[in-house]
HTML snippet that shows the backbone in 3Dmol.js (N, CA, C, O; Angstrom):
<script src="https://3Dmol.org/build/3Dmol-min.js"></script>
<div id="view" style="width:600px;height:400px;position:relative"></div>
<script>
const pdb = `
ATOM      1  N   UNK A   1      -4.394  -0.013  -3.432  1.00  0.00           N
ATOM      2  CA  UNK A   1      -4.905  -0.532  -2.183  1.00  0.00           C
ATOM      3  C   UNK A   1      -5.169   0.601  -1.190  1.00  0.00           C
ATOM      4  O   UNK A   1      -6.105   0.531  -0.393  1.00  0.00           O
ATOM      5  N   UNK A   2      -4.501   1.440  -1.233  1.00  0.00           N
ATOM      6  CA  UNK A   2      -4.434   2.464  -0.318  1.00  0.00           C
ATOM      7  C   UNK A   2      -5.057   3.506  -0.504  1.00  0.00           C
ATOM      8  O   UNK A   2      -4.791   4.440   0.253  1.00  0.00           O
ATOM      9  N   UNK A   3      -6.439   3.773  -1.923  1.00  0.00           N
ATOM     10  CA  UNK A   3      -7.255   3.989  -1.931  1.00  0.00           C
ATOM     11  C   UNK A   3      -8.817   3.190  -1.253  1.00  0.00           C
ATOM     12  O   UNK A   3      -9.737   3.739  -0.647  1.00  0.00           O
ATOM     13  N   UNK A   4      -8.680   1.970  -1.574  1.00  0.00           N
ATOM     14  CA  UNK A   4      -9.700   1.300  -1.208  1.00  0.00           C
ATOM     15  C   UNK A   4     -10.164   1.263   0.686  1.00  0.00           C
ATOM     16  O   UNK A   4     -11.238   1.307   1.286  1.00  0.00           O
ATOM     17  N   UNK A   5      -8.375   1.137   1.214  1.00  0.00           N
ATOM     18  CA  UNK A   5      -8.286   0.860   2.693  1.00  0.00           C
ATOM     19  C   UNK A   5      -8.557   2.179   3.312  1.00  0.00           C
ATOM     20  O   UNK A   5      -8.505   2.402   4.522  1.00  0.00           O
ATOM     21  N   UNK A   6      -9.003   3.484   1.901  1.00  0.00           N
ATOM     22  CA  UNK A   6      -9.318   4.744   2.508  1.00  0.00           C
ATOM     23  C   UNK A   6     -11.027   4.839   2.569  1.00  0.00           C
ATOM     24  O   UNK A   6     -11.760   5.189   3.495  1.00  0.00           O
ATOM     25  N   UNK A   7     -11.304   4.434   1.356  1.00  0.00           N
ATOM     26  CA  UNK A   7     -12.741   4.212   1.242  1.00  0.00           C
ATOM     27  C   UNK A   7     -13.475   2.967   2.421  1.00  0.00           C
ATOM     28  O   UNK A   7     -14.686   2.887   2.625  1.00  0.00           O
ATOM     29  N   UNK A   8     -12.613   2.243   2.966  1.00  0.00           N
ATOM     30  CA  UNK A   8     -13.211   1.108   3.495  1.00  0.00           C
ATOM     31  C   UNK A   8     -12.361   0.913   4.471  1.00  0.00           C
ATOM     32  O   UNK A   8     -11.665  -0.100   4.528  1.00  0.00           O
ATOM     33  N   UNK A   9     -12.317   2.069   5.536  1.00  0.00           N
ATOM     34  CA  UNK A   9     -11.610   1.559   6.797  1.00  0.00           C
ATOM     35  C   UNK A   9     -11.568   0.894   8.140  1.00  0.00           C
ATOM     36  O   UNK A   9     -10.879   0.930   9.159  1.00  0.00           O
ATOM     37  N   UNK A  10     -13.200  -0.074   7.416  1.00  0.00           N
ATOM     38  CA  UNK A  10     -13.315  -1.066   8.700  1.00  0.00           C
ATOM     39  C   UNK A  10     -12.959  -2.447   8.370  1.00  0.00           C
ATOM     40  O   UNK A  10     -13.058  -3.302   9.249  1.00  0.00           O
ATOM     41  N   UNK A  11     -12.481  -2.814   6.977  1.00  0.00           N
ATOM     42  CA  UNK A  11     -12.573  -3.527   6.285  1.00  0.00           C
ATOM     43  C   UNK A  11     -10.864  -3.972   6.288  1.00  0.00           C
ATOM     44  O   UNK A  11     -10.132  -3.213   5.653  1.00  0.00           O
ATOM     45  N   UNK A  12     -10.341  -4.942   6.847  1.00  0.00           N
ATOM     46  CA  UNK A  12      -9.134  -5.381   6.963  1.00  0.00           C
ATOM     47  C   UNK A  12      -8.556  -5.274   5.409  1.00  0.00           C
ATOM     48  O   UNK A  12      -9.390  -5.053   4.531  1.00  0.00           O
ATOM     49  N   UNK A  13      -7.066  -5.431   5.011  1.00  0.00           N
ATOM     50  CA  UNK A  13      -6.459  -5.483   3.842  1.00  0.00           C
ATOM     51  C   UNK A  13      -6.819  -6.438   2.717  1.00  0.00           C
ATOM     52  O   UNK A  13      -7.323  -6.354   1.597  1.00  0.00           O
ATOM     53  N   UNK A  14      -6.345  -7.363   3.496  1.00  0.00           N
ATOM     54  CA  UNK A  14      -6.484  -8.963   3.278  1.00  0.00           C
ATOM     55  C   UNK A  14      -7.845  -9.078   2.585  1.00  0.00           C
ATOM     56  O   UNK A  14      -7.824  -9.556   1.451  1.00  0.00           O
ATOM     57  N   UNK A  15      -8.922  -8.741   3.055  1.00  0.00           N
ATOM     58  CA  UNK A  15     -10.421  -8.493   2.619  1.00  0.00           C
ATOM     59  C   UNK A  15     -10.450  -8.258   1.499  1.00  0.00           C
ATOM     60  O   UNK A  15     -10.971  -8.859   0.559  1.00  0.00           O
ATOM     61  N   UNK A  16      -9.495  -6.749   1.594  1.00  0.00           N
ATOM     62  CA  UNK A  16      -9.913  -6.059   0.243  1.00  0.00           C
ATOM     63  C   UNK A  16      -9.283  -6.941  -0.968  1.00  0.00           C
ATOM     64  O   UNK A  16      -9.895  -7.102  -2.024  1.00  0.00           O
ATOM     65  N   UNK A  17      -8.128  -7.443  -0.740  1.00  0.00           N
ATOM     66  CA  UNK A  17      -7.156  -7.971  -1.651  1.00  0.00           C
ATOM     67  C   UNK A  17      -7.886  -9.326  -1.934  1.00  0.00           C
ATOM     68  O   UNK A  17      -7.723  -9.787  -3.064  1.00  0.00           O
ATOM     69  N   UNK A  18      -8.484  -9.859  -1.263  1.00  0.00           N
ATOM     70  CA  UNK A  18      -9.693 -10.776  -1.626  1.00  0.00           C
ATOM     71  C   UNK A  18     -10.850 -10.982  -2.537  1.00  0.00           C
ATOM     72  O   UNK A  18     -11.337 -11.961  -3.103  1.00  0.00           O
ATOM     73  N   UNK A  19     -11.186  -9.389  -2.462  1.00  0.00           N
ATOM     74  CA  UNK A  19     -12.745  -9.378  -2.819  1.00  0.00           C
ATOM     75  C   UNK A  19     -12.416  -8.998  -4.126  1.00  0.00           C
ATOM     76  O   UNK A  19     -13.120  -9.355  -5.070  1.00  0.00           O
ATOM     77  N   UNK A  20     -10.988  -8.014  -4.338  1.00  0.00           N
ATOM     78  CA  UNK A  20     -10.356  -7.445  -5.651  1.00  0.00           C
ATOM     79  C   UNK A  20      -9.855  -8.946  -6.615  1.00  0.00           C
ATOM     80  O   UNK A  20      -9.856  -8.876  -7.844  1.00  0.00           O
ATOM     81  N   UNK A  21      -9.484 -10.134  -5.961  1.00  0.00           N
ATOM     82  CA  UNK A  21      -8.733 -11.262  -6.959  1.00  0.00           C
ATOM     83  C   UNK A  21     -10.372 -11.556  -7.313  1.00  0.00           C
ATOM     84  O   UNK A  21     -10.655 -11.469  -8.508  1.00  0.00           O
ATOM     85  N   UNK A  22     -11.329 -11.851  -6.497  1.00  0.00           N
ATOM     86  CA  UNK A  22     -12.412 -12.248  -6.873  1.00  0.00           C
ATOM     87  C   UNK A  22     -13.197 -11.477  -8.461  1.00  0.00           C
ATOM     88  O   UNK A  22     -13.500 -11.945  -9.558  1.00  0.00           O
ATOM     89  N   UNK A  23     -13.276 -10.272  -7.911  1.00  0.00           N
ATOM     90  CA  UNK A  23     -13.854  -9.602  -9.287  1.00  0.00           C
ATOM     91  C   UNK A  23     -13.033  -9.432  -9.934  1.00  0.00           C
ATOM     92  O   UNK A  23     -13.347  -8.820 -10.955  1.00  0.00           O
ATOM     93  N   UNK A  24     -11.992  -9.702  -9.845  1.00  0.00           N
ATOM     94  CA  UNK A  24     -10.920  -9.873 -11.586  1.00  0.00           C
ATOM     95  C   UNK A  24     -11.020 -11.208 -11.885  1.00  0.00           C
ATOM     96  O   UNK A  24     -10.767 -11.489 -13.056  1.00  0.00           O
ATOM     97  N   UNK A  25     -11.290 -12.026 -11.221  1.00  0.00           N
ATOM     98  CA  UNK A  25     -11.359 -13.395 -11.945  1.00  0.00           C
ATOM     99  C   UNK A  25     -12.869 -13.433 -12.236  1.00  0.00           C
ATOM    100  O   UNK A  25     -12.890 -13.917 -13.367  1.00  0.00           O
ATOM    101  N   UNK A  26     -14.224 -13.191 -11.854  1.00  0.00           N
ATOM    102  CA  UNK A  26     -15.206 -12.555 -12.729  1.00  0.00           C
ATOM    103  C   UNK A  26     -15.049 -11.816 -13.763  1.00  0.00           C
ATOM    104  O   UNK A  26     -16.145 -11.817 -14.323  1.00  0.00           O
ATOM    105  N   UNK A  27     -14.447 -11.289 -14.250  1.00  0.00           N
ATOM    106  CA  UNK A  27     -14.397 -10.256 -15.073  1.00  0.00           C
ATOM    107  C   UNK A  27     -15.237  -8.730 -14.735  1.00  0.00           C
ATOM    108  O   UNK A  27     -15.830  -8.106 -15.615  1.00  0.00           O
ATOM    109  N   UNK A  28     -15.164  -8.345 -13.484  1.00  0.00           N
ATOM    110  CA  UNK A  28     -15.823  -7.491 -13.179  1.00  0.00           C
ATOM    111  C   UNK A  28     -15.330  -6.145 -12.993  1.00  0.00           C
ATOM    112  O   UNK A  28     -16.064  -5.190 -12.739  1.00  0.00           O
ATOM    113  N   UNK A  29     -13.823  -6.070 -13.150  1.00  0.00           N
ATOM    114  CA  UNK A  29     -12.768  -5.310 -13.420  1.00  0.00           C
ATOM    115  C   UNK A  29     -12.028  -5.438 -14.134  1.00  0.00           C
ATOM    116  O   UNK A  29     -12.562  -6.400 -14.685  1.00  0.00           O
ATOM    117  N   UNK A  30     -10.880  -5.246 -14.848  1.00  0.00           N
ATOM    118  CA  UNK A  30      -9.684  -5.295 -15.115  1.00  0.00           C
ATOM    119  C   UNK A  30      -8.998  -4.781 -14.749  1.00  0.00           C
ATOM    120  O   UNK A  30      -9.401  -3.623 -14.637  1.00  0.00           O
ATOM    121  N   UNK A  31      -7.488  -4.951 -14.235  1.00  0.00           N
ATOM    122  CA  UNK A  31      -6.145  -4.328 -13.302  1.00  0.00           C
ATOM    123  C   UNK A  31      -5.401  -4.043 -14.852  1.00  0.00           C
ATOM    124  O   UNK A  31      -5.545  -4.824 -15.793  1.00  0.00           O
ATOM    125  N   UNK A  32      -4.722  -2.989 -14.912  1.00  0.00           N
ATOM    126  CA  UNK A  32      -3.958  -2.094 -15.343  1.00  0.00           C
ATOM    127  C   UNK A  32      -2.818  -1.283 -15.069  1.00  0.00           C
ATOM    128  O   UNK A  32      -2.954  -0.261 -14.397  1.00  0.00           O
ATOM    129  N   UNK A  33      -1.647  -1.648 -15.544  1.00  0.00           N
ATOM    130  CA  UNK A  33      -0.689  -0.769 -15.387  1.00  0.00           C
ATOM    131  C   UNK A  33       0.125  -1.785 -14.423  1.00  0.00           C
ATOM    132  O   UNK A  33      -0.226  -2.916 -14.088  1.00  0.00           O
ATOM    133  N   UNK A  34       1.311  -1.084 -14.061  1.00  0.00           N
ATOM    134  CA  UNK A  34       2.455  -1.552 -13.270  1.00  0.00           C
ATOM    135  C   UNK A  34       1.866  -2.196 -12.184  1.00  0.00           C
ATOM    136  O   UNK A  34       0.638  -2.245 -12.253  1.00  0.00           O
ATOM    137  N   UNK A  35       2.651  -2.977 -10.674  1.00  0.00           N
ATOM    138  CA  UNK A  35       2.183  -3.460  -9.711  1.00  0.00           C
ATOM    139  C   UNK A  35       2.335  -1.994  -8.855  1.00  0.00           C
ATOM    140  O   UNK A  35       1.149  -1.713  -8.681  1.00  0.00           O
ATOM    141  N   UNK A  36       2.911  -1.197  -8.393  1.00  0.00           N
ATOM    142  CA  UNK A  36       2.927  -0.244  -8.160  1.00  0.00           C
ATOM    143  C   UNK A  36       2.232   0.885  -8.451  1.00  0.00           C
ATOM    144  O   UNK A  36       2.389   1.988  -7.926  1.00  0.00           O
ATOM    145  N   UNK A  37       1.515   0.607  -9.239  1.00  0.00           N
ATOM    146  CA  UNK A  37       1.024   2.087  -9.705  1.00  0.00           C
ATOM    147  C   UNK A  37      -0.878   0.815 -10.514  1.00  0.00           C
ATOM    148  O   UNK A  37      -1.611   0.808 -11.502  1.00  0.00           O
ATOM    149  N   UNK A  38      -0.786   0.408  -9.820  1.00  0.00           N
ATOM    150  CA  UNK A  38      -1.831  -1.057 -10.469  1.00  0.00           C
ATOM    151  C   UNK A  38      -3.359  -0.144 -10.312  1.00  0.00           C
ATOM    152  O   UNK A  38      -3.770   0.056  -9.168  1.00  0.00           O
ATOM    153  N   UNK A  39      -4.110   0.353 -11.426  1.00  0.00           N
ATOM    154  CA  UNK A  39      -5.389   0.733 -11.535  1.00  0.00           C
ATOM    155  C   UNK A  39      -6.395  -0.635 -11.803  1.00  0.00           C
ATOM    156  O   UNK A  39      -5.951  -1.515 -12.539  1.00  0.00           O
ATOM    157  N   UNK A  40      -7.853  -0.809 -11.150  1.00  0.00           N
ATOM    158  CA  UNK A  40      -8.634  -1.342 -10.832  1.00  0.00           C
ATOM    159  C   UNK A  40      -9.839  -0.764 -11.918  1.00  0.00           C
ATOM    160  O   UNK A  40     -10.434   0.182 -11.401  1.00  0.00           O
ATOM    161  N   UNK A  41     -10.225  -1.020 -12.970  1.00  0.00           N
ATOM    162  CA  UNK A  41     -11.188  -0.183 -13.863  1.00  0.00           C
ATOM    163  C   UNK A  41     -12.074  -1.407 -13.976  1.00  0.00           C
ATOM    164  O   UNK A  41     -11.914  -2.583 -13.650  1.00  0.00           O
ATOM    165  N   UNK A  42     -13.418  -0.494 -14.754  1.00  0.00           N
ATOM    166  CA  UNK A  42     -14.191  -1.480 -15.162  1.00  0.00           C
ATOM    167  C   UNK A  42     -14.528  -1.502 -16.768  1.00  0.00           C
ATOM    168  O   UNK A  42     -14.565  -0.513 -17.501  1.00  0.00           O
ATOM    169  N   UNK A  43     -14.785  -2.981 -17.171  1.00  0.00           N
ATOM    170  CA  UNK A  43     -14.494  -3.258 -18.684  1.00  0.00           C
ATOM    171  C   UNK A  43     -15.589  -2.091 -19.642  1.00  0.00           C
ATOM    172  O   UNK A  43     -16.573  -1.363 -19.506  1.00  0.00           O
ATOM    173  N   UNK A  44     -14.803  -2.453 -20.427  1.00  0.00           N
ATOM    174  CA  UNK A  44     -15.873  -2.093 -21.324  1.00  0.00           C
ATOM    175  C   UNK A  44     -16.747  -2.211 -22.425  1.00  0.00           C
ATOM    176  O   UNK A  44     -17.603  -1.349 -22.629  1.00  0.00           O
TER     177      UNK A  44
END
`;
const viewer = $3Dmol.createViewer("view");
viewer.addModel(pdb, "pdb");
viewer.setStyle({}, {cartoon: {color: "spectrum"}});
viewer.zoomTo();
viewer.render();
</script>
């Protein structure tokens, strides 16, 4: 998250954590790895 809220700092949290459940339930990403350490990739 705390990459994204770096890339996108007009863009509230909540937003991001929004727009991120959205394209994982598209299949437009997949999340990876621990909740802590949680990578955001795209399929392949």
């Amino acid at each position: 998250m705390q990459d994204f809220e770096r890339l996108y700092p007009d863009v509230n949290q909540r937003s991001l954590q929004r727009d991120l459940k959205a394209m994982l339930e598209k299949g437009l990403i997949v999340a990876k790895g621990a909740t802590n350490q949680l990578e955001y990739i795209l399929p392949i």
